[in-house]
C-alpha positions as CSV (number, residue, x, y, z in Angstrom):
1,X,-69.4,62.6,-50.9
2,X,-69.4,62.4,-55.2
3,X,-71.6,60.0,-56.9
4,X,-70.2,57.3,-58.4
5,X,-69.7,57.5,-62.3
6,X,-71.6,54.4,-63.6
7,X,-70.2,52.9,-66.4
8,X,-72.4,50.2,-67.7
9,X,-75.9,50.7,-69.0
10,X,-79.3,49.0,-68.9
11,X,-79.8,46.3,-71.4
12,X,-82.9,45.6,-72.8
13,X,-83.4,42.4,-75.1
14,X,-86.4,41.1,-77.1
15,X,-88.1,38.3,-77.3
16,X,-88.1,38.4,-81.1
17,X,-84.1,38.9,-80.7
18,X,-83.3,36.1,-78.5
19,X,-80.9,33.2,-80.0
20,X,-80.5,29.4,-79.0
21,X,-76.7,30.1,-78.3
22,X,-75.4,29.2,-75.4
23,X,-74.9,25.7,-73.9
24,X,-77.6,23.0,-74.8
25,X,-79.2,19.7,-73.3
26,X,-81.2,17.1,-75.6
27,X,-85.2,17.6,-74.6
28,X,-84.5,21.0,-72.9
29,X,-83.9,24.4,-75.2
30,X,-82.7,27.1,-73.4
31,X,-82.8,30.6,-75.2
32,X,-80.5,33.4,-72.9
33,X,-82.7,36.6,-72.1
34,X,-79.9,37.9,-70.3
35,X,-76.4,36.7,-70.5
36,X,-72.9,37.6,-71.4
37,X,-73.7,37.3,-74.9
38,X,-76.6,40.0,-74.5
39,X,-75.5,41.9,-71.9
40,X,-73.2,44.1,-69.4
41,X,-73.5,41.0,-67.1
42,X,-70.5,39.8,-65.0
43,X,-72.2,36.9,-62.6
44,X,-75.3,36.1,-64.1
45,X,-77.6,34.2,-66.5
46,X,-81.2,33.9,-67.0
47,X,-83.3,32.6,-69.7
48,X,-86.0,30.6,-71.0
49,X,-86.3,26.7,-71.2
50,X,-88.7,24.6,-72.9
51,X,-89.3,21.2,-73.3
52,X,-91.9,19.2,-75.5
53,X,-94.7,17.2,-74.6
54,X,-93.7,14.1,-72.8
55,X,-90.3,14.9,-73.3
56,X,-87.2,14.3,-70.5
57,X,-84.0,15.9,-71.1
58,X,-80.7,14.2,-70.9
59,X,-78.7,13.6,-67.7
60,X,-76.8,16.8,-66.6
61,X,-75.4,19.0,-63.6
62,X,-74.7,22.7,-63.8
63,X,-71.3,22.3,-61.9
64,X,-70.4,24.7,-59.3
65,X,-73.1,27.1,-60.2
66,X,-76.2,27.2,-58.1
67,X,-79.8,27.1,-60.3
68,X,-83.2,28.9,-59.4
69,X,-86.2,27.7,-61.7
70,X,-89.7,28.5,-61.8
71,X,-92.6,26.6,-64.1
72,X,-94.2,29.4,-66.2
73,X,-95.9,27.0,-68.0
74,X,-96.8,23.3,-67.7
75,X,-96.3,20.3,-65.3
76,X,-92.6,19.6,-64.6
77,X,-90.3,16.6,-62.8
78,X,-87.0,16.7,-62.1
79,X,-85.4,13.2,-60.9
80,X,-82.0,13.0,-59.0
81,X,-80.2,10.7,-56.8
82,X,-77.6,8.3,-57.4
83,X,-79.8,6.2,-59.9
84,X,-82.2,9.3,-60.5
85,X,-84.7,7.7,-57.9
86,X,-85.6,10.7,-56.1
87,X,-88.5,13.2,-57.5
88,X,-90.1,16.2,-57.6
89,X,-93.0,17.7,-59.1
90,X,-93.6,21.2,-60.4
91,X,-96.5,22.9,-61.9
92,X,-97.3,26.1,-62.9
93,X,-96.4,29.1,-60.1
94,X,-93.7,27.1,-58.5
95,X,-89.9,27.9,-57.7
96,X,-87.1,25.2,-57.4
97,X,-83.5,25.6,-56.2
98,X,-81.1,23.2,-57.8
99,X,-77.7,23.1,-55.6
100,X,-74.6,23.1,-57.5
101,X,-72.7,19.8,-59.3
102,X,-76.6,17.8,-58.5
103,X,-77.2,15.5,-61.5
104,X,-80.8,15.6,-62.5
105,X,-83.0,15.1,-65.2
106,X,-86.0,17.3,-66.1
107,X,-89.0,16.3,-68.4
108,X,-92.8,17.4,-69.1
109,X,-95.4,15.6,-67.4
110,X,-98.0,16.6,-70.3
111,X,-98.4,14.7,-73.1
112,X,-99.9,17.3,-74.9
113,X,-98.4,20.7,-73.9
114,X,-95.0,22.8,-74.0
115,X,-93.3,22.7,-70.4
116,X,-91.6,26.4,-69.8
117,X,-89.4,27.3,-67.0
118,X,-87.6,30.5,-66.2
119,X,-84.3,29.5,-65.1
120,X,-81.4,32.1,-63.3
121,X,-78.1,31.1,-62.6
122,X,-75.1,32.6,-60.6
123,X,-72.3,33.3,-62.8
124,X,-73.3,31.7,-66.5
125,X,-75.2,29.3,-68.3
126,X,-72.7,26.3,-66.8
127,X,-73.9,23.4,-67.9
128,X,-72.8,19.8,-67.9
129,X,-74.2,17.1,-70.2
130,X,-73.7,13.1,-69.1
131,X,-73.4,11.0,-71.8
132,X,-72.5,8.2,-69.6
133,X,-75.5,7.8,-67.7
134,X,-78.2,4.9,-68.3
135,X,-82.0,6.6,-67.6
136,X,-83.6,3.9,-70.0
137,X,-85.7,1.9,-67.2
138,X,-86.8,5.8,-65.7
139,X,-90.4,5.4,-65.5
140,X,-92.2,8.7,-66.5
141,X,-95.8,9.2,-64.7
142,X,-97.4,11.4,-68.0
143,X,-100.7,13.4,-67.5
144,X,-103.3,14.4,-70.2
């Protein structure tokens, strides 16, 4: 039985070296750590996202791609249902599954500190923004 001749290689990339370039969200800056613009990958993406104190993103889904988050740093929501009545609180240490085509907002629960998440995705950074959607009477429970 031979080995077989691998021919991709291990791909390393720096913090310093990351870029803002791939697909974007008002309120929610995602920077790729590992991606097809980065790396050998054929199925994958995982990166950083931040969001500013007291800030909420924009309404959005991530189509047919299944999402896996976890809060590195800060207090996070995410709200979803019909009229984004449902919710869910994060803080630091904990994971979140988002199922695929789910509309949802995210936002920062702090009024005073950066909110980071480490987010993976199967296949890319899919990403779909809803400009259509009314979240103006959303009520946003904020903590020191």
């Amino acid at each position: 039985m031979s080995t077989p001749v691998i021919q991709k290689k291990i791909a390393v990339n720096r913090a310093a070296d990351l870029l803002e370039n791939t697909t974007q969200t008002l309120n929610a800056r995602r920077v790729s750590g590992v991606s097809k613009e980065n790396s050998d990958v054929e199925s994958l993406w995982l990166g950083k996202v931040y969001t500013g104190p007291g800030e909420v993103s924009d309404p959005h889904h991530h189509g047919e791609v299944e999402t896996a988050g976890y809060v590195f740093e800060g207090d996070a929501f995410i709200r979803y249902g019909e009229r984004f009545e449902n919710i869910v609180y994060l803080t630091a240490g904990d994971y979140v599954y988002v199922p695929p085509g789910i509309p949802h907002i995210e936002g920062n629960r702090s009024k005073s500190k950066e909110l980071v998440w480490m987010t993976a995705r199967a296949l890319d950074n899919v990403v779909v923004n809803l400009k259509d959607q009314d979240i103006a009477e959303i009520e946003i429970d904020l903590i020191p």
